[in-house]
N, C-alpha and C positions, 0 to 999 in steps of 0.2 A: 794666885789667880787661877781659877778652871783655863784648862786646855782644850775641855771638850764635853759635850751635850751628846748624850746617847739616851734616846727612845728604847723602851722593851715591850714588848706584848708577849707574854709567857702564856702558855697554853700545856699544859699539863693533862698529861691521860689520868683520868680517874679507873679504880677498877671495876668497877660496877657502873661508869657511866654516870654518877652520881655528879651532880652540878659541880662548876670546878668554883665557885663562887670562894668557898672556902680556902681553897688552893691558892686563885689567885692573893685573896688577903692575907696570907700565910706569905705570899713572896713578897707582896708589899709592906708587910712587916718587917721583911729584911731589909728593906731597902730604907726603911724609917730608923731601925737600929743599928745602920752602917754610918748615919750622921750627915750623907754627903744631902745637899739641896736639890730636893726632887719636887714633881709637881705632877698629881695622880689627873688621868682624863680617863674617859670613859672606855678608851680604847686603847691608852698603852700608858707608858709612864713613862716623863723627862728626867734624867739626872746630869745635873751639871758637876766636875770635878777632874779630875785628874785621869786621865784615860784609863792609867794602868787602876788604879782603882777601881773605877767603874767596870770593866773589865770582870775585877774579881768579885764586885758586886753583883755581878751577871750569874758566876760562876758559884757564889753563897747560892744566889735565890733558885739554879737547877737545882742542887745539891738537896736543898732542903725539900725541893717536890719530891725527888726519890724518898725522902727520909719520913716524909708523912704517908707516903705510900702511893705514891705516882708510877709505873711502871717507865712511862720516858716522859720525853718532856720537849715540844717546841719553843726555840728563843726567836721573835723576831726582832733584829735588833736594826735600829739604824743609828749611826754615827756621824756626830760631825765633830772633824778633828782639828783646829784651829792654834796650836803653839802659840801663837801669841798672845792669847786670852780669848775668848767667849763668855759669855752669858746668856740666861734665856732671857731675860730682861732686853738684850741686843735685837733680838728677833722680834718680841710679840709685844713688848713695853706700851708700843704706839696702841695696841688693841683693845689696852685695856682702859676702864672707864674710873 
């Protein structure tokens, strides 16, 4: 069972200023090929799982901005840390239709 929901909004410098559009889909990529249950919004990204993973899930999707060629790279991240299980299902279940 997930321990923990962590939000990201990744913001990556471009060099040239160049839309990060591409960037960010690049980091969302990673996050689709880490396997863990995420859920894309317009302004950040949910991942539900294991904290320490998600963590280094965090820590792929910098990596990879530098590696396409981001000079640095903002993470905003929020966490919510629950041990005894979480889901996003828990939270917004009731919202949806």
């Amino acid at each position: 069972m997930a321990n923990a929901l962590v939000s990201i909004q990744i913001i990556p410098k471009t060099k040239n200023g160049e839309n990060v559009i591409p960037y960010v889909d690049e980091a969302i990529k990673v996050i689709q090929d880490s396997g863990v249950k995420h859920e894309v919004h317009p302004l950040e990204t949910t991942m539900e799982g294991d904290l320490d993973h998600l963590l280094k899930v965090i820590a792929d999707m910098n990596n990879k901005m530098i590696e396409i060629g981001s000079s640095n790279v903002i993470s905003q991240v929020k966490i919510l840390y629950q041990p005894t299980g979480i889901e996003m299902e828990n939270l917004t279940g009731k919202y949806r239709s």
